[in-house]
TORKOL-4160 file (C-alpha; in steps of 0.2 Angstrom, whole numbers, padded with zeros to 4 digits, m for minus):
84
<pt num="1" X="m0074" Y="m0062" Z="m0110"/>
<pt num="2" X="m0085" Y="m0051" Z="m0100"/>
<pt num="3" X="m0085" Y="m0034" Z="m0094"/>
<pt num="4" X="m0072" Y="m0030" Z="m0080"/>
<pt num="5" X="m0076" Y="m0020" Z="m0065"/>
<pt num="6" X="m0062" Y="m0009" Z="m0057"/>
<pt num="7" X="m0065" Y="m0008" Z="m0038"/>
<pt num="8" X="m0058" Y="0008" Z="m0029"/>
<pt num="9" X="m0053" Y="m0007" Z="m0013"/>
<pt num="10" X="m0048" Y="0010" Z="m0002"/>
<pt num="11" X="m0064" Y="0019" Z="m0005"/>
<pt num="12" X="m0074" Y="0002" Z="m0003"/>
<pt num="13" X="m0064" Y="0001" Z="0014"/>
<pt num="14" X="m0069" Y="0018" Z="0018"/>
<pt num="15" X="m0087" Y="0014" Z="0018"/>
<pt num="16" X="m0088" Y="m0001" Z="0024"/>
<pt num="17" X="m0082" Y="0009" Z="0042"/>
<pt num="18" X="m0094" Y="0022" Z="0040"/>
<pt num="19" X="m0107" Y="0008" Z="0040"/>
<pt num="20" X="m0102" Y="m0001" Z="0053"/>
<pt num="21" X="m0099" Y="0015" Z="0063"/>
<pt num="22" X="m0119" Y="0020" Z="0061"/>
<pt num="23" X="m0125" Y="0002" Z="0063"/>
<pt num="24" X="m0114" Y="0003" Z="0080"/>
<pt num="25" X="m0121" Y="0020" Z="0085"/>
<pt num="26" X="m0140" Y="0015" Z="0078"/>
<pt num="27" X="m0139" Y="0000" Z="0090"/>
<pt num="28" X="m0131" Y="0008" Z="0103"/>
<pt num="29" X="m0148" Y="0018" Z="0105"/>
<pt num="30" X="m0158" Y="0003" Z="0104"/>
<pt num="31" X="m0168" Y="0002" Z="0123"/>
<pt num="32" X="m0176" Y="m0014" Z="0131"/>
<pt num="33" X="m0193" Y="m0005" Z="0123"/>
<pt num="34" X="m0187" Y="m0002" Z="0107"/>
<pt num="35" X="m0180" Y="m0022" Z="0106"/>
<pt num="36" X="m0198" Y="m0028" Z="0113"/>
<pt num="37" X="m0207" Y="m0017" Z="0097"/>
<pt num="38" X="m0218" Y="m0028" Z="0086"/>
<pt num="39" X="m0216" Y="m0025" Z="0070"/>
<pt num="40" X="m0231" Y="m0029" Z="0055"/>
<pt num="41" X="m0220" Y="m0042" Z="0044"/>
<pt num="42" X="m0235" Y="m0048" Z="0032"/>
<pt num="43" X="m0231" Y="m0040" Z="0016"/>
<pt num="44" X="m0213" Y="m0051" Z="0018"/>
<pt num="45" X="m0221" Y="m0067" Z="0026"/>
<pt num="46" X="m0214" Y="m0067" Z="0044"/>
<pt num="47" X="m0232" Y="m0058" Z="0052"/>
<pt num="48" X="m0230" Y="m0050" Z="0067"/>
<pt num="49" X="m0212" Y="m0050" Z="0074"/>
<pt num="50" X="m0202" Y="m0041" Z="0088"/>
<pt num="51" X="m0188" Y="m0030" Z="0083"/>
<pt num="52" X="m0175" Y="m0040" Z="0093"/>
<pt num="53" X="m0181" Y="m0055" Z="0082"/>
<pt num="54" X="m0178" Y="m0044" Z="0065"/>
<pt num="55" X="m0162" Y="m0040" Z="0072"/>
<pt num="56" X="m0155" Y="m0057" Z="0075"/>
<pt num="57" X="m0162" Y="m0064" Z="0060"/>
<pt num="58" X="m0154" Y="m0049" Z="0049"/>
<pt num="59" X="m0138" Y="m0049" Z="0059"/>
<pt num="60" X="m0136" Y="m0067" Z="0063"/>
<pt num="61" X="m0142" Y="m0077" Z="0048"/>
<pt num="62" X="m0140" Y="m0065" Z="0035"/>
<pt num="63" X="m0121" Y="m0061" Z="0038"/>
<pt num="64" X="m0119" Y="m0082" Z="0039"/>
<pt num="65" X="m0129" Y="m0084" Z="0024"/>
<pt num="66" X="m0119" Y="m0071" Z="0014"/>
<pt num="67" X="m0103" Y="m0081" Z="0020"/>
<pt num="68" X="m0107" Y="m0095" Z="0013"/>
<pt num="69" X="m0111" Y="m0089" Z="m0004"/>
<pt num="70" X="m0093" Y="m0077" Z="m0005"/>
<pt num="71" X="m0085" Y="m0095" Z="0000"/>
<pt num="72" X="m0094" Y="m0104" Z="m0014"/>
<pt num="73" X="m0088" Y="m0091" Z="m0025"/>
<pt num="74" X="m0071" Y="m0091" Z="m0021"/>
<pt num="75" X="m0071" Y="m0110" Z="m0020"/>
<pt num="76" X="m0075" Y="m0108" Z="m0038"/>
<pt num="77" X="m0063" Y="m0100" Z="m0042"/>
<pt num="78" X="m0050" Y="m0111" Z="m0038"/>
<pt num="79" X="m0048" Y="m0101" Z="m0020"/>
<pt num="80" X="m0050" Y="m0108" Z="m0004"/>
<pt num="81" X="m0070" Y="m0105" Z="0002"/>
<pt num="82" X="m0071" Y="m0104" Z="0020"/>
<pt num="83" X="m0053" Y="m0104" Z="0029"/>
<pt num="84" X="m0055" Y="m0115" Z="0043"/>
């Protein structure tokens, strides 16, 4: 067997609120000028984007996308993926 990993779940819990609290008060911030921003996306592919856009694709399909995978994991476990 592999190595295990202890995970302090409290501390972990702990963070998690702090991120969400400075994402939350970073977007809070956020004006219809700062949302219409272009933003020079070469060196990743994308061009040139808009700040909304980046937004939407970070927020919106990356949180989907991570979903997924946690459900694959746990359905591989034996544990149900995605409750429905």
């Amino acid at each position: 067997m592999g190595p295990r990993v202890s995970v302090d779940l409290s501390a972990l819990k702990s963070y998690a609120a702090d991120v969400y609290a400075a994402t939350d008060a970073y977007l809070a911030t956020l004006t219809d000028a700062d949302l219409d921003r272009e933003l020079d996306l070469d060196a990743v592919g994308f061009g040139t984007r808009k700040l909304d856009w980046m937004l939407n694709l970070l927020l919106l399909n990356h949180v989907g996308t991570e979903t997924g995978e946690i459900a694959v994991l746990k359905g591989i476990q034996g544990a149900k993926g995605y409750p429905l």
